[in-house]
Backbone bond lengths (Angstrom), bond angles and torsions (degrees), N, CA, C in turn:
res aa  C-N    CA-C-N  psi(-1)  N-CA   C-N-CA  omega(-1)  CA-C   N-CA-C  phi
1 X - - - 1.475 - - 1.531 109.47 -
2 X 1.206 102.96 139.18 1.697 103.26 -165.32 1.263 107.06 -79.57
3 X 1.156 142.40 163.55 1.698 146.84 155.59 0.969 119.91 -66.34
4 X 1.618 107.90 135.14 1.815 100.81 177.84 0.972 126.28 -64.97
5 X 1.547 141.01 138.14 1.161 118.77 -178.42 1.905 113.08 -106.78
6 X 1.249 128.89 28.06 1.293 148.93 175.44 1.644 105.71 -116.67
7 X 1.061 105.22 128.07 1.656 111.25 154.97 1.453 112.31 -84.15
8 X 1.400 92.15 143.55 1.830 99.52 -178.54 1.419 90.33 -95.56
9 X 1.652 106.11 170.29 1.465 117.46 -127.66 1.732 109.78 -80.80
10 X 1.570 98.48 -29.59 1.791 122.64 153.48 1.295 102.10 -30.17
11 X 0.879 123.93 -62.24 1.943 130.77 -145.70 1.414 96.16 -94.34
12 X 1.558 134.08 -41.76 1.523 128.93 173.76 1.641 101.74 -51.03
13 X 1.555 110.68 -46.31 1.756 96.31 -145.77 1.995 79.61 -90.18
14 X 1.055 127.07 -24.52 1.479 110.35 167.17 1.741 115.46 -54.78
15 X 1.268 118.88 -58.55 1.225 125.22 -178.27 1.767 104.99 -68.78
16 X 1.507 135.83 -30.25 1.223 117.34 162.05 1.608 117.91 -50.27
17 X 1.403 105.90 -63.76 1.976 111.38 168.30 1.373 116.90 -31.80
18 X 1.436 113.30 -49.47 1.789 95.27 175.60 1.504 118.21 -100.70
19 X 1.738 102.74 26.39 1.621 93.71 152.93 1.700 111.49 -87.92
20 X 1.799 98.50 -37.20 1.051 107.33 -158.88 2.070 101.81 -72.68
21 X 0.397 115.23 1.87 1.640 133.28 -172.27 1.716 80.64 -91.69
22 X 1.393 110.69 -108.42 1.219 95.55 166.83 1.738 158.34 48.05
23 X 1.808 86.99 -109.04 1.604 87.00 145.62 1.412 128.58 -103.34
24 X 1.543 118.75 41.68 1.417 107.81 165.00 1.721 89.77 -103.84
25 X 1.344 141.00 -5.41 1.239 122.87 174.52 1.359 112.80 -125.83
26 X 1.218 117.46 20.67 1.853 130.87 144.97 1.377 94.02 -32.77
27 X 1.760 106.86 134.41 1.543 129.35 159.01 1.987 95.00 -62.08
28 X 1.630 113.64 131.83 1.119 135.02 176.68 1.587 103.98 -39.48
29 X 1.588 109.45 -46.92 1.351 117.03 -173.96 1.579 125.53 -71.76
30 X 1.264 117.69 -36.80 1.480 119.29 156.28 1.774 117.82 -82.18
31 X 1.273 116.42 12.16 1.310 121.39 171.82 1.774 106.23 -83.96
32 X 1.480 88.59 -43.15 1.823 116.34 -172.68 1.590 92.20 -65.48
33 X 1.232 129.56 -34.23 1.490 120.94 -137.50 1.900 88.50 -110.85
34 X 1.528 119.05 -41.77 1.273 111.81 172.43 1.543 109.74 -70.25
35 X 1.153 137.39 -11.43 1.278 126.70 -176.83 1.267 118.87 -86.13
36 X 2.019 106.81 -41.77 1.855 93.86 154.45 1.079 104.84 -44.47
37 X 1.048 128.45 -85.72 1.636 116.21 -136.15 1.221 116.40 -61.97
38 X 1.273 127.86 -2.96 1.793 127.46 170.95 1.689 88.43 -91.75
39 X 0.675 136.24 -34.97 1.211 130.08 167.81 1.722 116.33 -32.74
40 X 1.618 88.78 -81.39 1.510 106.27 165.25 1.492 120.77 -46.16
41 X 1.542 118.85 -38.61 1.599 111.67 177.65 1.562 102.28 -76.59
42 X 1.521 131.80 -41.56 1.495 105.40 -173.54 1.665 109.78 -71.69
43 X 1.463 113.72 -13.05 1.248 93.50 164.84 1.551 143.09 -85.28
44 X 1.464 102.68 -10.39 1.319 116.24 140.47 2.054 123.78 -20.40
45 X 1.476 98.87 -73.00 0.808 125.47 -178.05 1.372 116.40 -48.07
46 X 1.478 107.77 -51.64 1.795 125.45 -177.35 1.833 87.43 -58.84
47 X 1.615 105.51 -68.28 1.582 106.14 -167.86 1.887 108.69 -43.48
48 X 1.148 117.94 -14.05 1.529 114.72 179.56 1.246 123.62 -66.92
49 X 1.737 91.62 -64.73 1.370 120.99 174.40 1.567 101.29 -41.15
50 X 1.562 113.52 -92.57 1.300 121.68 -178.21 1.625 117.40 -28.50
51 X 1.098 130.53 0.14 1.602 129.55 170.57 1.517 107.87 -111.99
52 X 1.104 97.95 -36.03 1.625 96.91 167.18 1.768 123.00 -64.16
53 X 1.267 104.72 -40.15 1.391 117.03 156.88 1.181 119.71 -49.50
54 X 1.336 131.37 -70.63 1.558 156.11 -179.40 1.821 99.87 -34.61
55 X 1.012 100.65 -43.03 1.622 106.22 -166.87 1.642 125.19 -93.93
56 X 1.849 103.79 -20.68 1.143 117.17 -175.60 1.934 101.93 -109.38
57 X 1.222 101.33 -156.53 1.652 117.68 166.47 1.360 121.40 -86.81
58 X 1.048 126.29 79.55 1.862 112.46 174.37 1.308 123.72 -15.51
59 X 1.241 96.37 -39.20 1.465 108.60 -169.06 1.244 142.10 -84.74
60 X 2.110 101.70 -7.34 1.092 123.56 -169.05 1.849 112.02 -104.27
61 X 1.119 121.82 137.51 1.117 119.62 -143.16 1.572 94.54 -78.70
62 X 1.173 121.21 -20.88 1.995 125.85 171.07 1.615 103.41 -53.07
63 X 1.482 104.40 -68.02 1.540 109.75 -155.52 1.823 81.84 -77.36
64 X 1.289 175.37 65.70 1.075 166.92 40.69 1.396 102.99 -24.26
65 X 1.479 146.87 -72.48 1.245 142.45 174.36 1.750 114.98 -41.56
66 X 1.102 80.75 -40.47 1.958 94.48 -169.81 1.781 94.72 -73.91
67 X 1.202 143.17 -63.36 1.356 140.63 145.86 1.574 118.16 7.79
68 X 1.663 95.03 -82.13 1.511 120.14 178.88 1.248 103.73 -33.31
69 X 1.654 107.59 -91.76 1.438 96.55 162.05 1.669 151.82 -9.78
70 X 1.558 92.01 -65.26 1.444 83.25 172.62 1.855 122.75 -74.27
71 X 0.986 93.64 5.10 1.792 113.17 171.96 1.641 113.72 -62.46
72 X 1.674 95.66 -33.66 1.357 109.58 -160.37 1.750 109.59 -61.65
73 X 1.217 95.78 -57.64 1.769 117.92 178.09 1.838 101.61 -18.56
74 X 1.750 112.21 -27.93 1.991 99.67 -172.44 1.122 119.14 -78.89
75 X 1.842 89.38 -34.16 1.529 86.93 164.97 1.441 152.85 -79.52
76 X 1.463 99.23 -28.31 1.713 116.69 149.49 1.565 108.79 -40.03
77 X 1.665 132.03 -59.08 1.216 112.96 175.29 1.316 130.48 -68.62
78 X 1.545 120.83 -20.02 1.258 118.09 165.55 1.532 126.84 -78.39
79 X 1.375 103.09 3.22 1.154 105.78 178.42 2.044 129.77 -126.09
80 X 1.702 86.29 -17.97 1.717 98.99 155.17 1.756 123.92 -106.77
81 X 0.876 137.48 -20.49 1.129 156.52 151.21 1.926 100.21 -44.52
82 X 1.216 97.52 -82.29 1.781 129.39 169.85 1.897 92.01 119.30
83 X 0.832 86.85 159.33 2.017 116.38 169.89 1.721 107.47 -164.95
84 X 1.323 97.92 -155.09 0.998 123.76 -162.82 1.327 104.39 -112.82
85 X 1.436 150.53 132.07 1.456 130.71 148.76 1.423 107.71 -148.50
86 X 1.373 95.01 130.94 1.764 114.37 172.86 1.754 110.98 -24.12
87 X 1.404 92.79 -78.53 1.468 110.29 -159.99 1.830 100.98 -55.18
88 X 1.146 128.62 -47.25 1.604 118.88 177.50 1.545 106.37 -68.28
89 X 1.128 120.70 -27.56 1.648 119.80 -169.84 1.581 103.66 -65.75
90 X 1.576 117.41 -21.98 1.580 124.62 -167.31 1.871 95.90 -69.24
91 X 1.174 113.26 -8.12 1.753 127.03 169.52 1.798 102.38 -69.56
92 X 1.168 110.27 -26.15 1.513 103.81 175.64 1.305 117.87 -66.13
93 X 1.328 133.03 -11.82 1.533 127.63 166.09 1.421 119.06 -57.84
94 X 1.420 107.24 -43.87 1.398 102.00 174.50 1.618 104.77 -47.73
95 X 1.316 131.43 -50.45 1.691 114.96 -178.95 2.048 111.51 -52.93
96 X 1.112 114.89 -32.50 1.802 115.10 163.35 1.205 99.28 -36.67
97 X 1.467 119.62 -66.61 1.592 129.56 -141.86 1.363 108.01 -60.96
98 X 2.146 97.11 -72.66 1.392 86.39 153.00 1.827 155.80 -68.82
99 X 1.384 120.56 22.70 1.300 159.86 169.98 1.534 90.23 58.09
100 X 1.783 108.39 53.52 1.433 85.99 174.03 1.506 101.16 -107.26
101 X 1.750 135.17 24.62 1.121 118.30 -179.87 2.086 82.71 -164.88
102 X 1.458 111.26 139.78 1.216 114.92 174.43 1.249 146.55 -61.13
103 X 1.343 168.68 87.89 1.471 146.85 -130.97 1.470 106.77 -46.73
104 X 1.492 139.41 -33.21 1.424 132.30 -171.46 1.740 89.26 -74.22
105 X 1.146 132.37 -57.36 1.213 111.32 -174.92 1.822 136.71 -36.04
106 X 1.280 97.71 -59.42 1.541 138.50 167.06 1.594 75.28 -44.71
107 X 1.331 128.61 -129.95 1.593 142.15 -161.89 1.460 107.16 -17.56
108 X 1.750 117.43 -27.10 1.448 97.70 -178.07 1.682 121.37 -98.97
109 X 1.579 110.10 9.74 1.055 135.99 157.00 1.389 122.26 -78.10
110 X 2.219 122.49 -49.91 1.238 112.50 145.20 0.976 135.43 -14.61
111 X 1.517 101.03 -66.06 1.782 98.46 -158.18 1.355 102.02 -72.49
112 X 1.188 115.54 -49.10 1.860 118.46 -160.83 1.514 100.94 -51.91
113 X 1.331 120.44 -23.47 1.747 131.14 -150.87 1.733 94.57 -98.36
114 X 1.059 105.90 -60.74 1.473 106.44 160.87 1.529 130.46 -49.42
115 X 1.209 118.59 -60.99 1.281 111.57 173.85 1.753 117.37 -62.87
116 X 1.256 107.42 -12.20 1.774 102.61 178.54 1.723 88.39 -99.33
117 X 0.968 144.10 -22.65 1.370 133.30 148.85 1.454 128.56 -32.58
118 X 0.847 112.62 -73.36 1.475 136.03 158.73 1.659 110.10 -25.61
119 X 1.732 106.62 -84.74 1.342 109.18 170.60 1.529 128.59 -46.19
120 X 1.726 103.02 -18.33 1.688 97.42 -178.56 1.522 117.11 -80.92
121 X 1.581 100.23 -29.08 1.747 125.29 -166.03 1.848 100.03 -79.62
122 X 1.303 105.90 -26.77 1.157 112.16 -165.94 1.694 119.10 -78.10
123 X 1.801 94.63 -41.57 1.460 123.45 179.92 1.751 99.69 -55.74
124 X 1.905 93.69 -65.00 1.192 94.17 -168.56 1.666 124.53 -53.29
125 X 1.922 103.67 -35.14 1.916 78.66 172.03 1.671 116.01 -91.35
126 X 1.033 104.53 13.36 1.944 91.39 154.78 1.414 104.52 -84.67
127 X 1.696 140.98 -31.36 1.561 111.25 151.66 0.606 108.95 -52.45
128 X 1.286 146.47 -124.25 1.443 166.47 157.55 1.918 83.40 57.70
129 X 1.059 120.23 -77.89 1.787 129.79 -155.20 1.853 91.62 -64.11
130 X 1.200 112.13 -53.53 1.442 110.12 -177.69 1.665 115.76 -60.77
131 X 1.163 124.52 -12.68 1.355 142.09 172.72 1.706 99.46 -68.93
132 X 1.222 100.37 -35.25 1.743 99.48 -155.54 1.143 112.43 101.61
133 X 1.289 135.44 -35.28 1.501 124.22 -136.19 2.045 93.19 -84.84
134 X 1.425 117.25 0.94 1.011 84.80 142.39 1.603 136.14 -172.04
135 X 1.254 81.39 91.16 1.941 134.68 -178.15 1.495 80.18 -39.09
136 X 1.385 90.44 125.87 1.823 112.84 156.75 1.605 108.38 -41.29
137 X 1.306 110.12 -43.95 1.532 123.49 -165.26 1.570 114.44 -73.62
138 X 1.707 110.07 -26.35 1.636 120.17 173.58 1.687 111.69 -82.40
139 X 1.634 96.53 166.75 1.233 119.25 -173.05 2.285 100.88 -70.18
140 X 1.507 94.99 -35.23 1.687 87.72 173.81 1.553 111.72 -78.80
141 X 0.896 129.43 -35.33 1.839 140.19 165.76 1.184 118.12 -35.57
142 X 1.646 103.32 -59.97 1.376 103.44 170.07 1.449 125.81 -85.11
143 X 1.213 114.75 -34.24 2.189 121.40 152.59 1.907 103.55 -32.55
144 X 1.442 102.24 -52.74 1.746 107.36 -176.06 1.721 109.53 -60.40
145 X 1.148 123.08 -39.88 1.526 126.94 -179.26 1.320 114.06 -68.57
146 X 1.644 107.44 -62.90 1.486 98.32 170.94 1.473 137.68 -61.95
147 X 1.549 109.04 -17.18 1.636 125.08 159.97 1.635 106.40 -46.14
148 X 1.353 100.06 -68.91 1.673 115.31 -167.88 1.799 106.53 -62.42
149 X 1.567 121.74 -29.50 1.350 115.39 -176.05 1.363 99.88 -55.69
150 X 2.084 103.07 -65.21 1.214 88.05 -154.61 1.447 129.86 -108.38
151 X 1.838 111.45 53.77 1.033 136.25 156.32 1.283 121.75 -112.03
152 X 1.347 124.03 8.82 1.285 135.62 140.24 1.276 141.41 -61.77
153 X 1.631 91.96 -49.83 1.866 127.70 -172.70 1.782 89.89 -71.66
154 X 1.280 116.09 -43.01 1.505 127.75 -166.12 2.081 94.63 -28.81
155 X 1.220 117.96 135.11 1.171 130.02 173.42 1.661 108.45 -60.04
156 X 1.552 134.37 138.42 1.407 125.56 160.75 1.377 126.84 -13.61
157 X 1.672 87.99 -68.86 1.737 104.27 -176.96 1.254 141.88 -60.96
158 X 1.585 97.35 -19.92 1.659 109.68 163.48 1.669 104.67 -93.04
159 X 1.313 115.97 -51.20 1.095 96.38 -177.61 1.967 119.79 -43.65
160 X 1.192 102.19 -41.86 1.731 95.13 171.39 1.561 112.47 -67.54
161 X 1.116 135.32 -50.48 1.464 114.36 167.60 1.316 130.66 -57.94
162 X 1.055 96.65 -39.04 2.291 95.32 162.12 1.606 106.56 -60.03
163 X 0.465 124.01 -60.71 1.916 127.36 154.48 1.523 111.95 -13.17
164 X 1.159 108.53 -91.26 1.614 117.01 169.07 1.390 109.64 -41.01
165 X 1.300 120.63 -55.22 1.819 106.35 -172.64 1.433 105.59 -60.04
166 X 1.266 116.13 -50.60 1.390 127.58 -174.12 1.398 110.93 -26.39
167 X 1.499 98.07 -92.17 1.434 111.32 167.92 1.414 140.70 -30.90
168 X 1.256 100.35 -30.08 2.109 112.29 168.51 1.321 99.97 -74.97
169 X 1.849 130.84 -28.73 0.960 107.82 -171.31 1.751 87.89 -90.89
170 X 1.092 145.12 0.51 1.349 134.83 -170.58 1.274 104.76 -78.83
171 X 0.965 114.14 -38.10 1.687 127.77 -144.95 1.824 108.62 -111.47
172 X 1.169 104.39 -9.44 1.526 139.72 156.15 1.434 123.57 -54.09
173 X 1.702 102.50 -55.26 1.419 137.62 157.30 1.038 118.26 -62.67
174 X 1.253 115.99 -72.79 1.777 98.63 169.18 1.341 130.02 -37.31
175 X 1.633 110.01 -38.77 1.415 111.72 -170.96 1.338 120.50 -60.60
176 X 1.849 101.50 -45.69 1.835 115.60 157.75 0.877 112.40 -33.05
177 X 1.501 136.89 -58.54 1.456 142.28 -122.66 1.697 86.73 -95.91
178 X 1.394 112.74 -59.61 1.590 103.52 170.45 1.528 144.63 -25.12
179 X 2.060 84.05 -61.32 1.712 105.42 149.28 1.277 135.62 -28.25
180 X 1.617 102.82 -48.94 1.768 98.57 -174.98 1.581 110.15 -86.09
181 X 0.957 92.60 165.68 1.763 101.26 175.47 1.787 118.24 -98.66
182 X 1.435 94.56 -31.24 1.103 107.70 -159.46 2.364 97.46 -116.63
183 X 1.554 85.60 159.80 1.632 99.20 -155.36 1.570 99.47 -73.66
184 X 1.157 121.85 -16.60 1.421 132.10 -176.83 1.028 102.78 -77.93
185 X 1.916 133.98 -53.32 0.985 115.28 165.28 0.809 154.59 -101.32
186 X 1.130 109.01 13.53 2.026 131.27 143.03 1.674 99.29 -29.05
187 X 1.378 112.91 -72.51 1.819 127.61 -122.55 2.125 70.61 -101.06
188 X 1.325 139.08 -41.77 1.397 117.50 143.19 1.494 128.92 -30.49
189 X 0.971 99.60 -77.22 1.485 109.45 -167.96 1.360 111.56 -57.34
190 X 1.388 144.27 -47.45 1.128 136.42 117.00 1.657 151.88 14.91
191 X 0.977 87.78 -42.33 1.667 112.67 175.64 1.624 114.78 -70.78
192 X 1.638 103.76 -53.25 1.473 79.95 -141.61 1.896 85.15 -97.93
193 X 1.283 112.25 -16.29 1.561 90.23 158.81 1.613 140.73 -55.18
194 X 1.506 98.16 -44.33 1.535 98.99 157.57 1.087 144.94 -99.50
195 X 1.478 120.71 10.81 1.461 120.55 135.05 1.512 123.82 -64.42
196 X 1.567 109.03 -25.39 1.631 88.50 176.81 1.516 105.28 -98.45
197 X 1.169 142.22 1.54 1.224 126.17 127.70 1.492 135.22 -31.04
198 X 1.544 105.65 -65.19 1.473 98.25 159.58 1.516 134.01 -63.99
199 X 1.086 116.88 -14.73 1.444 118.64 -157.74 1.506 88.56 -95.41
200 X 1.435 139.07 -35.99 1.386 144.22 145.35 1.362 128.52 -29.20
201 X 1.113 109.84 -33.79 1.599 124.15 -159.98 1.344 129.20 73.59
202 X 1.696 111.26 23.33 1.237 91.58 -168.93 1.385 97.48 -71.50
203 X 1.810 87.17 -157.04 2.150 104.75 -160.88 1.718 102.57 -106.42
204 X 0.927 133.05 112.99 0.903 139.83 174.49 1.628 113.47 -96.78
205 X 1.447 118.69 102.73 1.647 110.20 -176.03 1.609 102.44 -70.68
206 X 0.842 149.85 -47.28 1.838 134.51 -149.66 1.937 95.09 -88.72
207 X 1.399 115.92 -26.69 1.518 119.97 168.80 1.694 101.96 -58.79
208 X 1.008 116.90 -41.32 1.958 130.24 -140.62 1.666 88.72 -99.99
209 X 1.749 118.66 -13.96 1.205 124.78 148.40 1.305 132.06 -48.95
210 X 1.243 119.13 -34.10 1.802 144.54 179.40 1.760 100.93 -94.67
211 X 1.082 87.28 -42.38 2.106 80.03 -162.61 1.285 109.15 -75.99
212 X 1.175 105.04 -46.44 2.136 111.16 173.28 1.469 126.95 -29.64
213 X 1.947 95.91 -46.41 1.171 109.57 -135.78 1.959 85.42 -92.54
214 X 2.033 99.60 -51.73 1.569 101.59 172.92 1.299 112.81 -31.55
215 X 1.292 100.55 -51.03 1.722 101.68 -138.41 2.003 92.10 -67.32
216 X 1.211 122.74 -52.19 1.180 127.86 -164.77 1.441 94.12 -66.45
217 X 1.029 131.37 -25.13 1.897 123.17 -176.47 1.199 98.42 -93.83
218 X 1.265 119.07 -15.13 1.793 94.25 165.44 2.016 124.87 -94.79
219 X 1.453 73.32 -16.19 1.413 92.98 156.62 1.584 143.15 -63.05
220 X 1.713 89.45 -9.37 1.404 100.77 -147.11 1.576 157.16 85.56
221 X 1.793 77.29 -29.03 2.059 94.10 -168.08 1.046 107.04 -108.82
222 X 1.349 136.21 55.47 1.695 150.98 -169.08 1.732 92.64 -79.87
223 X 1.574 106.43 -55.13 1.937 92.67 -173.80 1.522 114.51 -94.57
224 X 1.481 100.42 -4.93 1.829 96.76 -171.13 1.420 90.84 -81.95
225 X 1.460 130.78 -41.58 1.332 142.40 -155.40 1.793 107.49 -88.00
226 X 1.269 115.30 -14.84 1.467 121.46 -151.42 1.586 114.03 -45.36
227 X 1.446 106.33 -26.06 1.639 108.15 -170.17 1.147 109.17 -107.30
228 X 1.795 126.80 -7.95 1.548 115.86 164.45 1.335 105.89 -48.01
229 X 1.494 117.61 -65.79 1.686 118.42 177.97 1.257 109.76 1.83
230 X 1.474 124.65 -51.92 1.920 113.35 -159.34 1.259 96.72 -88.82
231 X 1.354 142.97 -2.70 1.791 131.20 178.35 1.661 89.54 -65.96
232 X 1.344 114.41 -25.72 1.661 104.98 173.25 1.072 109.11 -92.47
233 X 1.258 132.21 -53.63 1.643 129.32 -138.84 1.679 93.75 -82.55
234 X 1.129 111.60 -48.70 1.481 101.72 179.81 1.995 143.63 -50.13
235 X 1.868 77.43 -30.01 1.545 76.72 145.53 1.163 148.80 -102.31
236 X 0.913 110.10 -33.33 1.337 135.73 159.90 1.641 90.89 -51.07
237 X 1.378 160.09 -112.86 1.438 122.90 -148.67 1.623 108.67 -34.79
238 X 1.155 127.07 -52.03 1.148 109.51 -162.43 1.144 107.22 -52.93
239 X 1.556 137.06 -66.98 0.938 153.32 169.91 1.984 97.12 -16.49
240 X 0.918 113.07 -78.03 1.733 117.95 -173.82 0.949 113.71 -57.90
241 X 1.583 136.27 -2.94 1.460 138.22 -179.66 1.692 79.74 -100.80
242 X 1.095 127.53 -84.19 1.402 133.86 -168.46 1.819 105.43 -28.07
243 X 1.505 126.16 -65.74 1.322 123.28 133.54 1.680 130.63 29.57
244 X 1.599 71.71 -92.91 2.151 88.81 -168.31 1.606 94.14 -79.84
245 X 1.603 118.16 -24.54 1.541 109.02 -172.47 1.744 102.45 -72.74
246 X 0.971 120.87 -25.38 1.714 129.70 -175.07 2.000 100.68 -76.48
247 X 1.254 118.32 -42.08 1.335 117.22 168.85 1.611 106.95 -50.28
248 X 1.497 125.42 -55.21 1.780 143.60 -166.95 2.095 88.77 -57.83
249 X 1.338 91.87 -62.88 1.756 93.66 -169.00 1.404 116.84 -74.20
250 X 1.465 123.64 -10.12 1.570 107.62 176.13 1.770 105.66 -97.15
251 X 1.252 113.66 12.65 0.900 90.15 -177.38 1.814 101.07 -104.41
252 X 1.119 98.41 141.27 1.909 103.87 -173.37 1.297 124.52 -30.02
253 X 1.290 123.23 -48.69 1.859 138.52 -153.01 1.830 97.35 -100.93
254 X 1.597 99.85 -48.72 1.767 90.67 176.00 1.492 112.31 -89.29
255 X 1.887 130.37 24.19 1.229 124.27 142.01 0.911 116.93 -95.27
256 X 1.050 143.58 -17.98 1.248 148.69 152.11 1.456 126.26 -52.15
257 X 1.436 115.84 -73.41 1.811 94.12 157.80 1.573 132.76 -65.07
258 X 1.257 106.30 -3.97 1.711 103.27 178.10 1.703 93.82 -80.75
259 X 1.308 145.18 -25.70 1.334 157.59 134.22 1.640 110.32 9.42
260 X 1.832 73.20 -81.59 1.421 89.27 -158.63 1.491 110.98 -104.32
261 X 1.615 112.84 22.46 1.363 135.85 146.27 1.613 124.56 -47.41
262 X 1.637 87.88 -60.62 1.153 99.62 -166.93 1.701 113.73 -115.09
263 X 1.217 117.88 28.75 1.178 143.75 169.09 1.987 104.70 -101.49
264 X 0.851 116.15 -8.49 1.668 139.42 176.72 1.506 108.67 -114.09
265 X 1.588 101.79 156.52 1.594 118.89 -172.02 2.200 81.74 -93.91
266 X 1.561 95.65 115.62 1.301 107.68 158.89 1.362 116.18 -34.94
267 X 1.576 98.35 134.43 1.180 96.85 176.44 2.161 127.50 -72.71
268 X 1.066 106.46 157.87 1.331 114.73 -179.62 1.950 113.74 -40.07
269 X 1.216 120.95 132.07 1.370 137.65 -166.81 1.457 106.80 44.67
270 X 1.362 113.11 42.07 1.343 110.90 161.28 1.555 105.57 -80.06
C-alpha cells in the first residue's frame, strides 16, 4: 500500500506551528539573508513573466496565462530551495491565535523579512538593467516601464484589494505546499493558486519589489521617481497582511483561539 503523500489537516496546522515557532526565533541575520534571496527568486519570476509579456499580446488571454505561469518558477524557489518571504510569513498569526509565539516576535520577523525582500528584488533589477536585457530601446524595457507606470497610477483602493485577494491566494499556497509531502506536489499545488493570482492582476508587494524598481530604471527615473513606488507598495502590503490575516481567521479553530487570545492578558515577553 502506497504512502500518503498529503497530510491530513491535524498534521498541516501542527507542522505550520513548528514552522512558525521556527522563524519567530531565527538569528536576525539569517532572517536578513533568507529574505534576499526570496526576494531575488520572486524576482526571477517577475523577470519571466515580463518577457513573456514583451513578446506576446498583453491583451490576449494565452500570453496572460502563459505570463502567469511563468511567474510561477519564484515561488517554487522560495519554497523548495526555502527563503524567506513576507507575504507567506503573514501565516505566522495563526501562532498569536494559538499563543504559541508573541506579536513582537511575529512583527520582528516582518520587518527583517521584508526589508531583505526589498533589498533582494531591488539588487536583482539593477542586474537584470546592467545585463541590458532591459534597454529602454527593447521589447522587455519597454514591457518593464509600462508594468511599473501602471501600477503606480493604480488608485489606493484597488491597490489594497488586489492586495487582499492576492495574499489569500498566497497563503492558500503555502498551506498546500505544507500538505504535500512530496516535491511534485508542492511545485503542483502551488501553481494554480498563483497563477490565478497573476493572471487576475492581483498586487503582489515582494513581486511589485522587481516591477517598480525595472520598470523606472528602464525608464531612466529609478532616483528622480524613487518614492512614487510606495503610492503602490504601501498598500498593497497592507492589503496582503490583511489578506493572509483573513486566511488565519476564516478558518474555524484559529478564530476561535485568536478570540480567546486576545480576550486574555498576553502572555509574558510577548
Amino acid at each position: 500500500m502506497a504512502a500518503p503523500t498529503a497530510r491530513p489537516g491535524a498534521d498541516v496546522s501542527r507542522k505550520l506551528d513548528a514552522i512558525i515557532l521556527h522563524k519567530s526565533s531565527a538569528p536576525l541575520f539569517e532572517l536578513l539573508l533568507l529574505g534576499i534571496l526570496a526576494g531575488v527568486y520572486i524576482g526571477f519570476g517577475a523577470v519571466a513573466a515580463t518577457t513573456v509579456l514583451a513578446y506576446g499580446d498583453p491583451s490576449d488571454a494565452v500570453t496572460k496565462f502563459l505570463a502567469a505561469s511563468a511567474f510561477c518558477v519564484g515561488l517554487v524557489l522560495v519554497v523548495i530551495p526555502g527563503s524567506e518571504l513576507f507575504t507567506g510569513n503573514i501565516l505566522m498569526t495563526a501562532g498569536i491565535a494559538g499563543r504559541k509565539v508573541g506579536v513582537g516576535r511575529v512583527l520582528r520577523n516582518w520587518v527583517v523579512v521584508y526589508c531583505g525582500n526589498f533589498l533582494g528584488a531591488l539588487m536583482l533589477s539593477a542586474i537584470v538593467y546592467a545585463s541590458g536585457l532591459t534597454d529602454p530601446a527593447g521589447p522587455v524595457g519597454q514591457m518593464a516601464a509600462k508594468i511599473a507606470t501602471s501600477k503606480i497610477a493604480l488608485p489606493v483602493g484597488q491597490a489594497l484589494a488586489r492586495g487582499v485577494l492576492c495574499n489569500m491566494l498566497v497563503c492558500l499556497a503555502v498551506i498546500i505546499v505544507i500538505a504535500s509531502k512530496t516535491t511534485t506536489g508542492k511545485v503542483v499545488g502551488l501553481y494554480f493558486p498563483i497563477m490565478v493570482f497573476v493572471l487576475s492582476g492581483f498586487e503582489h508587494s515582494i513581486a511589485n519589489m522587481y516591477f517598480l524598481p525595472a520598470g523606472l530604471l528602464a525608464r531612466g527615473a529609478l532616483w528622480g521617481e524613487f518614492w512614487s513606488m510606495f503610492h503602490n507598495l504601501v498598500p498593497v502590503t497592507i492589503g496582503n497582511i490583511a489578506g493572509g490575516m483573513l486566511v488565519v481567521l476564516l478558518h474555524p479553530a484559529r478564530a476561535k483561539a485568536l478570540t480567546r487570545r486576545f480576550s486574555q492578558v498576553p502572555p509574558a515577553g510577548a
